[in-house]
N, CA, C and O atoms as a GROMACS GRO file, in nm:
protein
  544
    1UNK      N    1  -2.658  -0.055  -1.710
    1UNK     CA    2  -2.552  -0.143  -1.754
    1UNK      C    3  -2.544  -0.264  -1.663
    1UNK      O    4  -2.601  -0.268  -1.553
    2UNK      N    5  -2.493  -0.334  -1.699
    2UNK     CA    6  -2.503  -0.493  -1.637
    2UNK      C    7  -2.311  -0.549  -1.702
    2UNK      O    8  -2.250  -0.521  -1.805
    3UNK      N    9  -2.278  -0.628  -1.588
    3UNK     CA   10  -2.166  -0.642  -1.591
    3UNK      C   11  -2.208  -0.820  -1.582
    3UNK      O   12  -2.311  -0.871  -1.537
    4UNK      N   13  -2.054  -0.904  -1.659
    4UNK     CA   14  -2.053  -1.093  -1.657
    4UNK      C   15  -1.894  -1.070  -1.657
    4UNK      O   16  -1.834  -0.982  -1.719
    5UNK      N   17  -1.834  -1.174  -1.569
    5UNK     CA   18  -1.644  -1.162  -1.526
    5UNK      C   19  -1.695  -1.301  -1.642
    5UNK      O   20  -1.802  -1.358  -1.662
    6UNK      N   21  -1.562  -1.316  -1.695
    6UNK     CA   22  -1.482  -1.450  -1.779
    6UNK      C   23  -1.428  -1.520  -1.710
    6UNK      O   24  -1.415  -1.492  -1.590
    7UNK      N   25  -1.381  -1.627  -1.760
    7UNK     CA   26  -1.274  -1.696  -1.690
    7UNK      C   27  -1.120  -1.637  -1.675
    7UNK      O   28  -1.045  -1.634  -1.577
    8UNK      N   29  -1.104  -1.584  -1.834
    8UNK     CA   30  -0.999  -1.527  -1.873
    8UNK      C   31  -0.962  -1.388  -1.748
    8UNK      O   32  -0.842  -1.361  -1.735
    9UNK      N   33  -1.034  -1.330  -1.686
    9UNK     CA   34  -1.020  -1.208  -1.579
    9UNK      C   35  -1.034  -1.052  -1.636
    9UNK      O   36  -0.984  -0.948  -1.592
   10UNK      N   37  -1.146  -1.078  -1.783
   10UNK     CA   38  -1.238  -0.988  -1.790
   10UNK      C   39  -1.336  -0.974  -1.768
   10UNK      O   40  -1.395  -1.081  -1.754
   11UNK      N   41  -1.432  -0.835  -1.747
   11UNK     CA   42  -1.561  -0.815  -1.747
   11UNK      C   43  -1.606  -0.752  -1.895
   11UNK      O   44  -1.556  -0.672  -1.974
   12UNK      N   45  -1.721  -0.830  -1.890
   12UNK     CA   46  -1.799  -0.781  -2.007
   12UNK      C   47  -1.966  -0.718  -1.971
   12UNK      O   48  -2.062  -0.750  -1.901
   13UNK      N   49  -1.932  -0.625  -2.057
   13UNK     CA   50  -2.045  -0.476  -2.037
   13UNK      C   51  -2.170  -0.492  -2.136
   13UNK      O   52  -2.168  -0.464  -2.256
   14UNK      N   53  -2.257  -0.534  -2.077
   14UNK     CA   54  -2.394  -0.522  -2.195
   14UNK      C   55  -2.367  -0.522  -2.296
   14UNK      O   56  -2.378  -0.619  -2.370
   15UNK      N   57  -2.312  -0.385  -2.338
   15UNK     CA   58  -2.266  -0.327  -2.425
   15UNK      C   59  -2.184  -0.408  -2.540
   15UNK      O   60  -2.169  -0.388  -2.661
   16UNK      N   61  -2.135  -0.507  -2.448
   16UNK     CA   62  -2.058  -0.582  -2.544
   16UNK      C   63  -1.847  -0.544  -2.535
   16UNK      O   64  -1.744  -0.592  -2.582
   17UNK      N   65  -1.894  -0.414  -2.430
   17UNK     CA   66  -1.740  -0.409  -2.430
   17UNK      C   67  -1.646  -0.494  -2.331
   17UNK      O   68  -1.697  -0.547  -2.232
   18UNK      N   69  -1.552  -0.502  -2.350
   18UNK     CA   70  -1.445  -0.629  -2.320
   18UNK      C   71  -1.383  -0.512  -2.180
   18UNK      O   72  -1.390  -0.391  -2.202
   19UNK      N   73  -1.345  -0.544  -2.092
   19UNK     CA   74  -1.311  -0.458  -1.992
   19UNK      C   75  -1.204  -0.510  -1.936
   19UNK      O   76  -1.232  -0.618  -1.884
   20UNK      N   77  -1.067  -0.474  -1.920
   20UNK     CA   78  -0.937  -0.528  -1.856
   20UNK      C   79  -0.967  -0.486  -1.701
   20UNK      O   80  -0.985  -0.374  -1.651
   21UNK      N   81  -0.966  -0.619  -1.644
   21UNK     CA   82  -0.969  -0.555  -1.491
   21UNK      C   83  -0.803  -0.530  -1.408
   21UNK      O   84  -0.783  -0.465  -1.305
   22UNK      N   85  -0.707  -0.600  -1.490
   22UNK     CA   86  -0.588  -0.532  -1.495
   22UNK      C   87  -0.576  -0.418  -1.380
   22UNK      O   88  -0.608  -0.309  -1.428
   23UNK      N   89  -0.532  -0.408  -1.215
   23UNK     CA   90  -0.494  -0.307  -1.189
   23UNK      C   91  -0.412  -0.337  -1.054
   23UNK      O   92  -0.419  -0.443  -0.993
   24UNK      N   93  -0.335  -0.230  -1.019
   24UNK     CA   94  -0.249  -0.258  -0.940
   24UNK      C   95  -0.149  -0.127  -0.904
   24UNK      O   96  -0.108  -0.040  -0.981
   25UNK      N   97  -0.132  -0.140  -0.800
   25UNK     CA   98  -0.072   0.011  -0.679
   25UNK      C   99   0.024   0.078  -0.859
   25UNK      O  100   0.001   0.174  -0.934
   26UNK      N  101   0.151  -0.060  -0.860
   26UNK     CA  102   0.265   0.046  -1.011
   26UNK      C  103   0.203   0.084  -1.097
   26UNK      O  104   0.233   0.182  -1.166
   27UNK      N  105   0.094   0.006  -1.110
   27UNK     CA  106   0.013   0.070  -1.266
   27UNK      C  107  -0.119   0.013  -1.254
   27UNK      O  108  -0.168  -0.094  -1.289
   28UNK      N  109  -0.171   0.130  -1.186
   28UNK     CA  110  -0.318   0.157  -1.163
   28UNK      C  111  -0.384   0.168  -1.324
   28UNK      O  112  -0.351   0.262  -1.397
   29UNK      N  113  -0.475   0.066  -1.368
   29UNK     CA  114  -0.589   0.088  -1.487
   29UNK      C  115  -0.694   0.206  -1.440
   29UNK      O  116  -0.780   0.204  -1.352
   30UNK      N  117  -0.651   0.323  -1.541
   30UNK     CA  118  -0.729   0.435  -1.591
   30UNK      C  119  -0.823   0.382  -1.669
   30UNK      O  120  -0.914   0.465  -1.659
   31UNK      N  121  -0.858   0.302  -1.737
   31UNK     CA  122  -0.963   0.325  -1.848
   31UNK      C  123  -1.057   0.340  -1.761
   31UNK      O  124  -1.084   0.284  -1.655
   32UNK      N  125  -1.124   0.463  -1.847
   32UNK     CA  126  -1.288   0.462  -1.812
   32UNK      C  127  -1.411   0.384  -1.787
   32UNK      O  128  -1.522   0.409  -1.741
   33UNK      N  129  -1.342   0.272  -1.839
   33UNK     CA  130  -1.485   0.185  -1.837
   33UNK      C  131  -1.472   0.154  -1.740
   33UNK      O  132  -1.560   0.179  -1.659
   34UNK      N  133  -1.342   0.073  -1.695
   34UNK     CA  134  -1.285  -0.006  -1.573
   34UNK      C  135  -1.326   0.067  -1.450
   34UNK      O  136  -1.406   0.029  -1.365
   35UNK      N  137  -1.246   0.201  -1.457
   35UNK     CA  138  -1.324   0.300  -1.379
   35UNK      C  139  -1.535   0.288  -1.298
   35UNK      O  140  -1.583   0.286  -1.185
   36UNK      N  141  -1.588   0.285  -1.435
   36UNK     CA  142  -1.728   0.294  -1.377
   36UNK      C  143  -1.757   0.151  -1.409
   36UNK      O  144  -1.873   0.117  -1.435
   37UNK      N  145  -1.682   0.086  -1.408
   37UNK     CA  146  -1.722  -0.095  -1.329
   37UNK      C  147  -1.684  -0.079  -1.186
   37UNK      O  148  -1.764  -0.067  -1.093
   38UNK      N  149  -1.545  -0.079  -1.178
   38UNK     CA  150  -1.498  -0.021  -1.021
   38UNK      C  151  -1.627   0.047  -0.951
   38UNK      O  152  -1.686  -0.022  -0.867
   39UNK      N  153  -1.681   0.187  -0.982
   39UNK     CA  154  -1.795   0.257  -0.954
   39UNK      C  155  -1.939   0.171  -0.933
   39UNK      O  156  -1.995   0.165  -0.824
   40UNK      N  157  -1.986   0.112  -1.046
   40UNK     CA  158  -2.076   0.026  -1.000
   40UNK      C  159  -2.126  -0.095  -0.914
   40UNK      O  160  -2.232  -0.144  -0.876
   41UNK      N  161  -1.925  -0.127  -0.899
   41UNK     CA  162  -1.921  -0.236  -0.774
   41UNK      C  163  -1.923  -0.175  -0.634
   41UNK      O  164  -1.969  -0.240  -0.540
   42UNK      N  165  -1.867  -0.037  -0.616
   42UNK     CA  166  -1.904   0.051  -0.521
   42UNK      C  167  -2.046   0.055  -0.507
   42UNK      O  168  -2.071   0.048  -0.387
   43UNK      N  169  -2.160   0.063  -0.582
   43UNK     CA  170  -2.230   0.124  -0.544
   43UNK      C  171  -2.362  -0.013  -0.496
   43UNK      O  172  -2.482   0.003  -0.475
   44UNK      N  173  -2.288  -0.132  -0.493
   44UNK     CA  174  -2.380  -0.228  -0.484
   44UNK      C  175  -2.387  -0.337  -0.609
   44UNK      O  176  -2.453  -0.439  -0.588
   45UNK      N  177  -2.318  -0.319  -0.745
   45UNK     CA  178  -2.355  -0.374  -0.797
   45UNK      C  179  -2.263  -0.532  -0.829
   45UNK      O  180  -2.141  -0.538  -0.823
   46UNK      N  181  -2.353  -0.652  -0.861
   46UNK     CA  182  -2.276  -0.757  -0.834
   46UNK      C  183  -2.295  -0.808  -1.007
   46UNK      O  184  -2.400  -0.785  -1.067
   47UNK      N  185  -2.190  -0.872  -1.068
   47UNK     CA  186  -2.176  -0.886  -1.211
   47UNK      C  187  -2.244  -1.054  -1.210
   47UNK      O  188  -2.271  -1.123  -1.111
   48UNK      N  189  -2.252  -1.075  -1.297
   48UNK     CA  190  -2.272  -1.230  -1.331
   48UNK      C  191  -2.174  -1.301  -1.314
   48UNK      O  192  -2.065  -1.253  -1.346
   49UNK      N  193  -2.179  -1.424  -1.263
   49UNK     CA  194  -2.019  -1.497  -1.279
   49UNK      C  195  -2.000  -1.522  -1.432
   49UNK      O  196  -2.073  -1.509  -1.530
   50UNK      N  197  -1.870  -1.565  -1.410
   50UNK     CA  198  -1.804  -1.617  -1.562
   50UNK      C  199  -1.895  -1.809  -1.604
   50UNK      O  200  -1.969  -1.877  -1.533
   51UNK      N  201  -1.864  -1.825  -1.686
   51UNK     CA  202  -1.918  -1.977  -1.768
   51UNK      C  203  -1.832  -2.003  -1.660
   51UNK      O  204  -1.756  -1.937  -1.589
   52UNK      N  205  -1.887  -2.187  -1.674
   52UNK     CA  206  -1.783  -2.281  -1.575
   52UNK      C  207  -1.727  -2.348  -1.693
   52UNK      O  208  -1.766  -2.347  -1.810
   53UNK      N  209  -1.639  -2.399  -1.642
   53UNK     CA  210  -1.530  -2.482  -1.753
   53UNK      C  211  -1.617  -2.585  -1.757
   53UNK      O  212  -1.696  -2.628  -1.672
   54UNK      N  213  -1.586  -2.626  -1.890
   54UNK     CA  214  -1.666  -2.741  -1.930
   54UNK      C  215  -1.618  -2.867  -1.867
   54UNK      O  216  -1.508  -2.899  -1.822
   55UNK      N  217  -1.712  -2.919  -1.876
   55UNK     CA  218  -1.664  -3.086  -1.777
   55UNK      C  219  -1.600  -3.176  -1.911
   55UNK      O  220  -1.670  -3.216  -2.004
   56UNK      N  221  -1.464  -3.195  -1.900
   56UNK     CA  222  -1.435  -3.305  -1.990
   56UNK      C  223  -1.441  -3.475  -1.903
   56UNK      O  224  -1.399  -3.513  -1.794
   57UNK      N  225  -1.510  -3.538  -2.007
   57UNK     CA  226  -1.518  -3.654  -1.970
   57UNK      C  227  -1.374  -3.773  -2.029
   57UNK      O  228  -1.372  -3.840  -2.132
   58UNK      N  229  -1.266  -3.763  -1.919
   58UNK     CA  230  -1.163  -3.869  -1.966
   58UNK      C  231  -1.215  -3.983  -2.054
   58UNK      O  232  -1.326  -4.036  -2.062
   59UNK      N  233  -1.091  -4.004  -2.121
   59UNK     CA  234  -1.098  -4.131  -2.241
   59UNK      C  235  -1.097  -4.252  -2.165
   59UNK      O  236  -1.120  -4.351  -2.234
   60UNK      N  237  -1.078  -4.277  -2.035
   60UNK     CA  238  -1.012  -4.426  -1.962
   60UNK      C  239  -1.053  -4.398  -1.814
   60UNK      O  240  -1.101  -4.303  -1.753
   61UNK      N  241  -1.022  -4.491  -1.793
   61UNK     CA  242  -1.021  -4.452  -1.647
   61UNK      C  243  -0.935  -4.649  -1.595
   61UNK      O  244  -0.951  -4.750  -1.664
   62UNK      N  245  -0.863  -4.644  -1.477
   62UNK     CA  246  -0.841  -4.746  -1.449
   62UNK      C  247  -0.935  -4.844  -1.386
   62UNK      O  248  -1.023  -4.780  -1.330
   63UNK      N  249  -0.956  -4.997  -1.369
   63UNK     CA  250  -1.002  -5.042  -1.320
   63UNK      C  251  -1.059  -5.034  -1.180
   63UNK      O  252  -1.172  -5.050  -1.135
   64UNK      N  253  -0.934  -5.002  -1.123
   64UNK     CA  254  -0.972  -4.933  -0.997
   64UNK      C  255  -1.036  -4.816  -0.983
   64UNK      O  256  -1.116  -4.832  -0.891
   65UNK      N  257  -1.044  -4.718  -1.022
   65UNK     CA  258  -1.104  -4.648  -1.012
   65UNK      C  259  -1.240  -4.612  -1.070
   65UNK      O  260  -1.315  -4.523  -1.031
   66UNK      N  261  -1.261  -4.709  -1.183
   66UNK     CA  262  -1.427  -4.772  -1.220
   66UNK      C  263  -1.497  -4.800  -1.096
   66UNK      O  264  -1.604  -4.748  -1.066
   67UNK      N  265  -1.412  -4.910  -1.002
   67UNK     CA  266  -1.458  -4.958  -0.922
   67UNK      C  267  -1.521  -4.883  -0.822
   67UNK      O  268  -1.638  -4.860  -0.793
   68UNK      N  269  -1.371  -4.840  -0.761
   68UNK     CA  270  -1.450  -4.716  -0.656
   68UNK      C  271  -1.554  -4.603  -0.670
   68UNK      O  272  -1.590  -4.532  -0.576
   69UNK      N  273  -1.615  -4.590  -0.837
   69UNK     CA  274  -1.677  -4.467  -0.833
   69UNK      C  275  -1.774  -4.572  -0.855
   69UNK      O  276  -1.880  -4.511  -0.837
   70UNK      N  277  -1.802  -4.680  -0.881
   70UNK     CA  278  -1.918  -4.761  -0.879
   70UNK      C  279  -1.962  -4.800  -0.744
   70UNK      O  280  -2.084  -4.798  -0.727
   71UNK      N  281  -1.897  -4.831  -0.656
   71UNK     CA  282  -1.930  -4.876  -0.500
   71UNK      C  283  -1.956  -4.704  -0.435
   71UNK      O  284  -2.030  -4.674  -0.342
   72UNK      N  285  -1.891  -4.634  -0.495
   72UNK     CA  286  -1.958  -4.473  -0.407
   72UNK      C  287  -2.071  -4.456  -0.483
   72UNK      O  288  -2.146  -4.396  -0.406
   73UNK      N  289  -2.134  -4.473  -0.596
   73UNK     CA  290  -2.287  -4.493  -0.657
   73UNK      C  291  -2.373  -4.598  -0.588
   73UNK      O  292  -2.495  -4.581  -0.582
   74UNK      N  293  -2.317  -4.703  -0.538
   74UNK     CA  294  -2.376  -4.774  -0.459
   74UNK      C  295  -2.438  -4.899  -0.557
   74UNK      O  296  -2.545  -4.956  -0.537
   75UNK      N  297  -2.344  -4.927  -0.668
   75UNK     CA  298  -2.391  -4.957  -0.808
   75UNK      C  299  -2.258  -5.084  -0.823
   75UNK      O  300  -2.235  -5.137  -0.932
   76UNK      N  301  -2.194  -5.111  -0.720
   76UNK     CA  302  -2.126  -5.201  -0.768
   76UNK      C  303  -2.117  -5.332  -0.770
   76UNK      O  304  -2.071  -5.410  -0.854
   77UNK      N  305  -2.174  -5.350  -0.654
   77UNK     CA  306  -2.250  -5.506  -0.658
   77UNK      C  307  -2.371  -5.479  -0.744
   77UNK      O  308  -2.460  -5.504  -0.663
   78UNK      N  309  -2.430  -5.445  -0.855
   78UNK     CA  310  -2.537  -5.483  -0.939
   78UNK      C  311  -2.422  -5.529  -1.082
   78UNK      O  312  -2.464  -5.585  -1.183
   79UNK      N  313  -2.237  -5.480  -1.053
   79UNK     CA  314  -2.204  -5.545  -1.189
   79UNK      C  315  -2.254  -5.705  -1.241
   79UNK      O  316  -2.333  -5.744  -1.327
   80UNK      N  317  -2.168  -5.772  -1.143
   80UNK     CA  318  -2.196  -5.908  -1.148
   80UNK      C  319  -2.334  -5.971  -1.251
   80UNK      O  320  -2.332  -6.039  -1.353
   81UNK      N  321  -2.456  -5.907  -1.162
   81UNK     CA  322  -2.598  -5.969  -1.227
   81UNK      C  323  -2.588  -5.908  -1.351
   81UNK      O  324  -2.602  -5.974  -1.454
   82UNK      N  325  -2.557  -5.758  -1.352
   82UNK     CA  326  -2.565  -5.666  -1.521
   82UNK      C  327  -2.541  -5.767  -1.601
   82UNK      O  328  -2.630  -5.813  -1.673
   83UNK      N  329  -2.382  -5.827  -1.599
   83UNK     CA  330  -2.314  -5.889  -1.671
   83UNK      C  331  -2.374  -6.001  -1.732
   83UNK      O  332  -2.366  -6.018  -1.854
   84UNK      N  333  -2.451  -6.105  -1.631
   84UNK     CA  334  -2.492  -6.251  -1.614
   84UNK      C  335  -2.649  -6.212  -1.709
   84UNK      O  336  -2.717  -6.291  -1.775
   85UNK      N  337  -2.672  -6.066  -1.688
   85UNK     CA  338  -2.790  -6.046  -1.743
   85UNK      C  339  -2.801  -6.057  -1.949
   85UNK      O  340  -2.901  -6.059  -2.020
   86UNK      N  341  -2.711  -6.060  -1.973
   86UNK     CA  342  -2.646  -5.999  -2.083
   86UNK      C  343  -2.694  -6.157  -2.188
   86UNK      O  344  -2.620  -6.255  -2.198
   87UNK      N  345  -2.784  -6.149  -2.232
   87UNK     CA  346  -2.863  -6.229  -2.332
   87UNK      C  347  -2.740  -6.323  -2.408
   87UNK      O  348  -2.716  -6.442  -2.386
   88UNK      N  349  -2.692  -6.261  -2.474
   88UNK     CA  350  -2.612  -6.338  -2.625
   88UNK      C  351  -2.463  -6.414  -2.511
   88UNK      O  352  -2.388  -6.341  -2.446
   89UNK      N  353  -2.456  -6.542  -2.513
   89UNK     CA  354  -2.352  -6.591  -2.404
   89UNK      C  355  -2.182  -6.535  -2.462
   89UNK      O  356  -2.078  -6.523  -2.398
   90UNK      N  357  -2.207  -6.514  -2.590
   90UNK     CA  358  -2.050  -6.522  -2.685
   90UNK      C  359  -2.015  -6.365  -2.600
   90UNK      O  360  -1.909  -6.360  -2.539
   91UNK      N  361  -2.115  -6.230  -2.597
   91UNK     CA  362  -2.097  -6.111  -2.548
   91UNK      C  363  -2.081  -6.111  -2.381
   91UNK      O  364  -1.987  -6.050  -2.330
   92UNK      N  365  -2.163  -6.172  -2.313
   92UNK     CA  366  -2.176  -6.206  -2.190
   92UNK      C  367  -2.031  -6.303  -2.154
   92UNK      O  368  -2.010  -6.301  -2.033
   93UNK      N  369  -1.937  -6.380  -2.224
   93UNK     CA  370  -1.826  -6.382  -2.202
   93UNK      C  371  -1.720  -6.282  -2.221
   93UNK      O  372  -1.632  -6.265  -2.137
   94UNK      N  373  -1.728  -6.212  -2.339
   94UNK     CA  374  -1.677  -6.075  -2.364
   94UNK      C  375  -1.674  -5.995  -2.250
   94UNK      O  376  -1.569  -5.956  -2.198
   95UNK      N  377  -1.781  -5.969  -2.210
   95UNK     CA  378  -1.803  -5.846  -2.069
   95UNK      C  379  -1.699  -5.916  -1.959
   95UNK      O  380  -1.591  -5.873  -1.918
   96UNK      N  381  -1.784  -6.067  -1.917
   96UNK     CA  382  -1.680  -6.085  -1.788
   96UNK      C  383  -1.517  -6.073  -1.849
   96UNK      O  384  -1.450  -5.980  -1.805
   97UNK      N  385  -1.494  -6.107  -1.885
   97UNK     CA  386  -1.314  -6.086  -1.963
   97UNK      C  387  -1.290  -5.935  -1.949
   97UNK      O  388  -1.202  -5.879  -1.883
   98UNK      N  389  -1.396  -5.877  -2.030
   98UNK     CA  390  -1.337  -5.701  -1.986
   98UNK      C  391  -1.384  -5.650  -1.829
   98UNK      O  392  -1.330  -5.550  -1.782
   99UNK      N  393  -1.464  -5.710  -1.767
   99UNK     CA  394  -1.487  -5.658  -1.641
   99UNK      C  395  -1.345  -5.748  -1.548
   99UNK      O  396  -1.300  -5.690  -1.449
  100UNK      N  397  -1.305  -5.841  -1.575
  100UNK     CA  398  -1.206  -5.936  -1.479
  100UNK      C  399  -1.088  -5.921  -1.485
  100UNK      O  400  -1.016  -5.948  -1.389
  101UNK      N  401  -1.040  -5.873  -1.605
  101UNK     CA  402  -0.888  -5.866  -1.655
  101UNK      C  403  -0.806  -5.771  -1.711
  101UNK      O  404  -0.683  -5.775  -1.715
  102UNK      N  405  -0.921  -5.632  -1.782
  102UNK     CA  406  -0.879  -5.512  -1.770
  102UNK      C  407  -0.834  -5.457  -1.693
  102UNK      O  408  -0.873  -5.456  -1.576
  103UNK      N  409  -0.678  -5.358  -1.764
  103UNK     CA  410  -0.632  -5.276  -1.702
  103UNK      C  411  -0.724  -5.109  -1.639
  103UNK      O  412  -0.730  -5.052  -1.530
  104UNK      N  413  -0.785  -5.079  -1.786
  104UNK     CA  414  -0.838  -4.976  -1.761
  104UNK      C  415  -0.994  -4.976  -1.834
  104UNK      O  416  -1.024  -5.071  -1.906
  105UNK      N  417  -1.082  -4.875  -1.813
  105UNK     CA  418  -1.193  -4.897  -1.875
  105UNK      C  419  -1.184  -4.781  -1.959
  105UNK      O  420  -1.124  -4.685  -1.911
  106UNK      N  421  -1.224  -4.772  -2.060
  106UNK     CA  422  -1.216  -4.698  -2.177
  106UNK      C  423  -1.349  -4.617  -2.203
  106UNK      O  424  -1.427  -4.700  -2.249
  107UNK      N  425  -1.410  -4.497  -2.197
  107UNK     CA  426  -1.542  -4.520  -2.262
  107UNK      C  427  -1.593  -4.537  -2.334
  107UNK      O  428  -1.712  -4.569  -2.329
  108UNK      N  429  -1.526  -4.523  -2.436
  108UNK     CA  430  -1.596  -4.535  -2.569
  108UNK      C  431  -1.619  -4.700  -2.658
  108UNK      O  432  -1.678  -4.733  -2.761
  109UNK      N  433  -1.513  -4.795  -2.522
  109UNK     CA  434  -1.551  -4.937  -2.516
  109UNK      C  435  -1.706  -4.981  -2.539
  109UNK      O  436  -1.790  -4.953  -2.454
  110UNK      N  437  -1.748  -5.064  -2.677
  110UNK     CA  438  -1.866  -5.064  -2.618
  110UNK      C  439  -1.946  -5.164  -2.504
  110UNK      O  440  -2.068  -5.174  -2.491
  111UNK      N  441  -1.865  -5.218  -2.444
  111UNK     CA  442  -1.886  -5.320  -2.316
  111UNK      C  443  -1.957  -5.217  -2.212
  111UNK      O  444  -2.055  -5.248  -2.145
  112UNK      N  445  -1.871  -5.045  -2.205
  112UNK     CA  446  -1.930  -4.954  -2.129
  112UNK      C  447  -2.102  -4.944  -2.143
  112UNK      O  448  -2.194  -4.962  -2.062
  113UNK      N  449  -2.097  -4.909  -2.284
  113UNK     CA  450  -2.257  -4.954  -2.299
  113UNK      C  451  -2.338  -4.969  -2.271
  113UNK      O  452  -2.438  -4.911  -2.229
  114UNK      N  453  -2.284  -5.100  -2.303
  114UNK     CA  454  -2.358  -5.214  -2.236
  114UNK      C  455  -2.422  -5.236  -2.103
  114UNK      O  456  -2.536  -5.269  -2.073
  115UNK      N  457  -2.247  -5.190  -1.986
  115UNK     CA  458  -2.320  -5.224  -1.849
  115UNK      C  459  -2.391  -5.134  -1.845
  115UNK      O  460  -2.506  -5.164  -1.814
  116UNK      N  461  -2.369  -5.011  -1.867
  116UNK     CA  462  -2.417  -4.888  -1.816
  116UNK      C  463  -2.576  -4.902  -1.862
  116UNK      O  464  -2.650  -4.825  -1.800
  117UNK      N  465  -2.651  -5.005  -1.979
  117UNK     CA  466  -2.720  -5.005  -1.974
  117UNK      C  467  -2.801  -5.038  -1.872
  117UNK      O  468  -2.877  -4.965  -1.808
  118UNK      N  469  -2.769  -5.222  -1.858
  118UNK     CA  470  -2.762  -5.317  -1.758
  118UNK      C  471  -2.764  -5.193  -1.644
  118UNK      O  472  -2.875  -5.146  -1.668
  119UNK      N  473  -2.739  -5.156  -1.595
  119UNK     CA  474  -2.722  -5.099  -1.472
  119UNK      C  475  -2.811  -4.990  -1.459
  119UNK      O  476  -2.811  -4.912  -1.363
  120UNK      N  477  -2.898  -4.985  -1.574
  120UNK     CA  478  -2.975  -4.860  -1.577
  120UNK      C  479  -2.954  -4.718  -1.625
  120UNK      O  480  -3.051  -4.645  -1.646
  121UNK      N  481  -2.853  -4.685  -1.639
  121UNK     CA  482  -2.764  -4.548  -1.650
  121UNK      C  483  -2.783  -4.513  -1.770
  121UNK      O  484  -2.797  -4.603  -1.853
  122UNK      N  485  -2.790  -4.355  -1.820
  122UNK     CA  486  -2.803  -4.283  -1.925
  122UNK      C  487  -2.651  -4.246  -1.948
  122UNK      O  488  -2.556  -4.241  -1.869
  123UNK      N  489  -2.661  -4.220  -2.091
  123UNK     CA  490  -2.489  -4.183  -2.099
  123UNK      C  491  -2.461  -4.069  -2.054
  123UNK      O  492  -2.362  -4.016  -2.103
  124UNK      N  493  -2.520  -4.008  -1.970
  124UNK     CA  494  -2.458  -3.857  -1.916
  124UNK      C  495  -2.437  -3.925  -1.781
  124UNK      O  496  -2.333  -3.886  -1.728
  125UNK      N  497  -2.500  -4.010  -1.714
  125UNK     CA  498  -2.433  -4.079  -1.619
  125UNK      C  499  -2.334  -4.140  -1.605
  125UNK      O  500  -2.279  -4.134  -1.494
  126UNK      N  501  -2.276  -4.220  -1.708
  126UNK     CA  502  -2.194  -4.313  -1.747
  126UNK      C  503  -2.080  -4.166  -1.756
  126UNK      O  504  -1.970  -4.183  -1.703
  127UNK      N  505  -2.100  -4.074  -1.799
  127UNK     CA  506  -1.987  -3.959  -1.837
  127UNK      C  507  -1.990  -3.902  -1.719
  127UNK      O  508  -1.886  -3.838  -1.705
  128UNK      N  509  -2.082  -3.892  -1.595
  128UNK     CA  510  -2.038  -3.848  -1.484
  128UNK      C  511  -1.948  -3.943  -1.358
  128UNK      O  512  -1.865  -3.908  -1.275
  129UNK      N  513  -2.011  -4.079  -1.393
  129UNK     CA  514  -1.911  -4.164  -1.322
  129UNK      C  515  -1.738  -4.182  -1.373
  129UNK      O  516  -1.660  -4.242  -1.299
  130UNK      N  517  -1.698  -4.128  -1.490
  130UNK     CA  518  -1.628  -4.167  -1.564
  130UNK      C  519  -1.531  -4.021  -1.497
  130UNK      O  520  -1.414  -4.024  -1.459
  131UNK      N  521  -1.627  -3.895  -1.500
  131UNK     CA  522  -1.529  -3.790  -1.426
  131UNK      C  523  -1.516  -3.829  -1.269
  131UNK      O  524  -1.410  -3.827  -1.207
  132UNK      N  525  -1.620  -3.860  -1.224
  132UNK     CA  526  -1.606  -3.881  -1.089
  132UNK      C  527  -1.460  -4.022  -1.114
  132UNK      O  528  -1.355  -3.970  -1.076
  133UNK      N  529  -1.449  -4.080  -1.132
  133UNK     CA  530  -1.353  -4.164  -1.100
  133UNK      C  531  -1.222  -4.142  -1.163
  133UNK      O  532  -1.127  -4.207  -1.119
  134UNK      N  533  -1.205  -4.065  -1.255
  134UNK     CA  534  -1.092  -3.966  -1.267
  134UNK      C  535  -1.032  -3.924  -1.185
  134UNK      O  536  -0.909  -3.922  -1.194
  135UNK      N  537  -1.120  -3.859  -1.038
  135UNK     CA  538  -1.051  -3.833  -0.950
  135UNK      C  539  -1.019  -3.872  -0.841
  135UNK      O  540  -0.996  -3.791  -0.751
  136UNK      N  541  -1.010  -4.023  -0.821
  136UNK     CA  542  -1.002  -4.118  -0.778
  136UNK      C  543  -0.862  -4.173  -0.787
  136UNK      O  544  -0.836  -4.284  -0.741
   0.00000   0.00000   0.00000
């Protein structure tokens, strides 16, 4: 048998069974299964961890904090040129306006895009700078 903990603070048994790890001095968990999980952790055995929570990628993020997760990438002085790089002048005014005067950056803006192209970045990057500066 082979044991995986949840997030939720069950174990699950090969088997497929759902296991309450539920226990405590007033009301010690009898079930059997729980029992020879208890037993198998006695005897050496280590379960799988649980899934990790999924990474949500915020809708926004503030200007400031674009910023700072761009200068901790080491990516923030390349905005400027990204921007200047930006072919069509009518869009390339667009960008500086949303890079100069925004409150917050949005991702699903497509100016994000854009730099993130300019800047080299894949959109799973662009979604990791976007958590990283969440917590900022």
């Amino acid at each position: 048998m082979t044991y995986k903990l949840t997030r939720e603070g069950y174990v699950l048994r090969s088997d497929g069974a759902r296991i309450s790890t539920f226990d405590s001095p007033e009301q010690p968990n009898l079930n059997p299964d729980y029992l020879d999980y208890k037993a198998w952790l006695a005897a050496g055995g280590v379960p799988e961890p649980a899934e990790p929570l999924p990474v949500v990628v915020p809708p926004a993020v503030t200007m400031r904090q674009a910023r700072l997760a761009l200068l901790s990438a080491a990516l923030l002085d390349d905005v400027d040129p990204a921007i200047a790089a930006i072919p069509d002048a009518a869009m390339r005014r667009e960008a500086e306006i949303e890079w100069e005067f925004s409150n917050e950056l949005q991702r699903a803006n497509p100016f994000v895009a854009l730099l993130g192209g300019g800047l080299g970045l894949s959109s799973a990057q662009v979604d990791a700078l976007f958590v990283q500066a969440a917590g900022l």
